[in-house]
C-alpha positions in Angstrom: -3.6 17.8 5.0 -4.3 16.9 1.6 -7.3 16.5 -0.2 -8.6 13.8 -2.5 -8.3 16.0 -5.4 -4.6 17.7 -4.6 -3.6 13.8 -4.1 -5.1 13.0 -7.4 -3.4 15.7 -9.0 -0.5 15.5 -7.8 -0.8 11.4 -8.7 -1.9 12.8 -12.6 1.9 14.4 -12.3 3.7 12.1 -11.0 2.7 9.2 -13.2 3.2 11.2 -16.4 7.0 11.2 -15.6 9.5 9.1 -17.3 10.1 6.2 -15.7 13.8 5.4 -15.3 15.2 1.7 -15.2 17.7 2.4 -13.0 15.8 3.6 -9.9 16.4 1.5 -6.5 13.6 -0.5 -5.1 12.4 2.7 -2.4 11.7 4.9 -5.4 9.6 2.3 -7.0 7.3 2.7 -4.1 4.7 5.6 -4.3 3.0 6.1 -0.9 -0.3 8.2 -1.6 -0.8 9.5 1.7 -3.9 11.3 2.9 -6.0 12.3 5.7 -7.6 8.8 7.3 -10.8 10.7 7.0 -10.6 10.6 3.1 -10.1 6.5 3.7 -13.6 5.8 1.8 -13.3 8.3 -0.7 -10.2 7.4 -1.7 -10.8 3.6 -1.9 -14.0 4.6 -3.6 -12.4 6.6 -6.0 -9.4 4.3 -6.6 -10.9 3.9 -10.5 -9.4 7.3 -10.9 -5.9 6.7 -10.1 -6.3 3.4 -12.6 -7.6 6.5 -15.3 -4.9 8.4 -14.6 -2.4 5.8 -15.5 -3.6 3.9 -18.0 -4.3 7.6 -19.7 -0.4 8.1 -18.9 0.6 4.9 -20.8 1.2 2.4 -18.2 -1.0 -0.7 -17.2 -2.7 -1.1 -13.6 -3.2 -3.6 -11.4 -5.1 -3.5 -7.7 -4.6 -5.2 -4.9 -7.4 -4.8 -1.8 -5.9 -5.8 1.4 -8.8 -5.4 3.0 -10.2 -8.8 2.9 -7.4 -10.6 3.2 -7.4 -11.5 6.8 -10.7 -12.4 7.0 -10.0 -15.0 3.8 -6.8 -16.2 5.2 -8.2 -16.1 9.1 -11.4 -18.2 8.0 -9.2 -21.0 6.2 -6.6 -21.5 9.1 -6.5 -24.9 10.7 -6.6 -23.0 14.1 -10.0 -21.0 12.9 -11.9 -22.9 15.3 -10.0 -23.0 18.4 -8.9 -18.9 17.8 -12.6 -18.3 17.8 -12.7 -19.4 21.7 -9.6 -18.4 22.2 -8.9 -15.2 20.4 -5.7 -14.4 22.6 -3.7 -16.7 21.2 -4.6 -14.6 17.2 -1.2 -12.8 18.4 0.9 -15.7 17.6 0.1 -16.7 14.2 0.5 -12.8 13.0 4.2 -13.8 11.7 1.8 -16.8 9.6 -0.3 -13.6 7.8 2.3 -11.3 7.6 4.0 -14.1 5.5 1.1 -15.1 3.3 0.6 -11.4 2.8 4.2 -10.9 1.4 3.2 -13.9 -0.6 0.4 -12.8 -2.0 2.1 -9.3 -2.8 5.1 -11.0 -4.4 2.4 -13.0 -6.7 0.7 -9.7 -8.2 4.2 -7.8 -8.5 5.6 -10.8 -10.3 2.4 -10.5 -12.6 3.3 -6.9 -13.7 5.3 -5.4 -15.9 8.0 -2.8 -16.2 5.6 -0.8 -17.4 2.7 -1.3 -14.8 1.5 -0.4 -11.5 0.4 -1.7 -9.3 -1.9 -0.5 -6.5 -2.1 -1.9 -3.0 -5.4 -0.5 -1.1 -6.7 -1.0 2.2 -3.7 -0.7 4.3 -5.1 0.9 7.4 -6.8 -2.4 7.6 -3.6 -3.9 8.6 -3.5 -1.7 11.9 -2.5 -4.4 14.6 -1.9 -6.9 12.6 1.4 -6.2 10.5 3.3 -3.4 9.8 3.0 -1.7 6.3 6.7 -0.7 6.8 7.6 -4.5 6.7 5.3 -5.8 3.6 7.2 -2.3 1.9 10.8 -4.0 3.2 10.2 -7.3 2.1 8.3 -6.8 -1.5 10.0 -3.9 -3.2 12.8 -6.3 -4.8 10.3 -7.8 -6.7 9.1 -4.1 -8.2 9.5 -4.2 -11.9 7.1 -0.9 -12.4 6.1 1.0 -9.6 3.9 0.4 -6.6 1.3 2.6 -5.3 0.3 2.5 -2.0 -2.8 4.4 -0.6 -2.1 5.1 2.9 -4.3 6.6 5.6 -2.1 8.3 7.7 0.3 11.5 8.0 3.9 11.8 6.3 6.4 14.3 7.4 10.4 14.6 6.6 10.2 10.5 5.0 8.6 9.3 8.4 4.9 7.6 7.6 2.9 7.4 10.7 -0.2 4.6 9.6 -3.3 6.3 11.0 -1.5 8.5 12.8 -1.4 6.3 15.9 1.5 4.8 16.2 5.2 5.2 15.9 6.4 6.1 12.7 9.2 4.4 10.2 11.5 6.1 8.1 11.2 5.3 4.3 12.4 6.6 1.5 9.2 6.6 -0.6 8.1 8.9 -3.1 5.4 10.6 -1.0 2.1 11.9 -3.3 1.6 15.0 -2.2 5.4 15.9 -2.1 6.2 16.6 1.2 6.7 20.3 -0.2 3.3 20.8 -1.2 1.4 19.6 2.1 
C-alpha cells in the first residue's frame, strides 16, 4: 500500500500535467486512494494537496463529507421520530444520497475549468451511500478535475471503500497509478 508521502507525490505529478479539454467525465475524476489507516493523516494533511495545486496553477476547492449527515439528519422532519425509531433511517437513504449529489453539483458548478475540487471524508459514507453513485451522477458537471481521497484499496480500475465491501469498476485516474503500488 501506499504511503501519505508516495500519494502526495505522485498527486505533485499528476497535477502538474496539462489538462486537456477534451477528456470524458471518468478522467476528470482523480481517486487518491490509500491505506484506511492513513484516513487521519490524510484528512489532516489535505492543506498539502491544496499547496500542491495552487503551486501547479490551478485553484482548489474542498468539500468535507463528513458532517454532512449529521447536518442533513439533524434538520429532517422525521429527526425526531428516527431517533426512537432508528430502523426506519434505511428508507430516507435515497433522500441523502440526493441532497448529497446536490450539494456536490453546487460546489462543482462553483469551479472552474481550471480548478479542483476536493471531496474528503468519503469512508464516512460507509452504509449510507455508495461513493461509486455520487462519482456516476456528479462527473457531468466536472469542469476541472475532482479529487477524491478515498480510504480503501484499488486494483485493475475496481475501488473497494474501506476494503469491506464489494467493489465497482471505474475508470478513474487512480493516485498512486495502479503501476506504482
Amino acid at each position: 500500500m501506499p504511503t501519505f508521502d508516495d500519494i502526495l507525490n505522485h498527486y505533485r505529478r499528476h497535477v502538474r500535467l496539462p489538462w486537456r479539454d477534451d477528456v470524458p467525465a471518468s478522467g476528470r475524476v482523480w481517486i487518491a486512494w490509500y491505506d484506511k489507516a492513513l484516513e487521519r493523516r490524510v484528512r489532516g494533511q489535505v492543506h498539502e494537496f491544496e499547496h500542491a495545486t495552487v503551486t501547479a496553477g490551478h485553484g482548489w476547492q474542498h468539500i468535507d463529507l463528513v458532517p454532512q449527515f449529521p447536518a442533513w439528519m439533524s434538520g429532517h422532519e422525521f429527526f425526531p421520530v428516527l431517533l426512537d425509531q432508528p430502523e426506519e433511517l434505511r428508507s430516507l437513504l435515497p433522500e441523502f444520497e440526493a441532497h448529497l449529489i446536490t450539494v456536490l453539483k453546487a460546489q462543482l458548478n462553483d469551479a472552474t475549468a481550471n480548478d479542483v475540487v476536493a471531496v474528503t471524508g468519503c469512508g464516512s459514507l460507509f452504509g449510507l451511500v455508495r461513493v461509486s453513485s455520487l462519482i456516476t451522477h456528479v462527473a457531468p458537471a466536472i469542469k476541472g478535475r475532482m479529487l477524491l481521497t478515498f480510504p480503501g484499496s484499488h486494483e485493475s480500475n475496481v475501488y473497494r471503500l474501506l476494503d469491506a465491501r464489494d467493489g465497482w469498476n471505474y475508470h478513474a485516474i487512480p493516485i498512486p497509478p495502479a503501476d506504482a503500488a
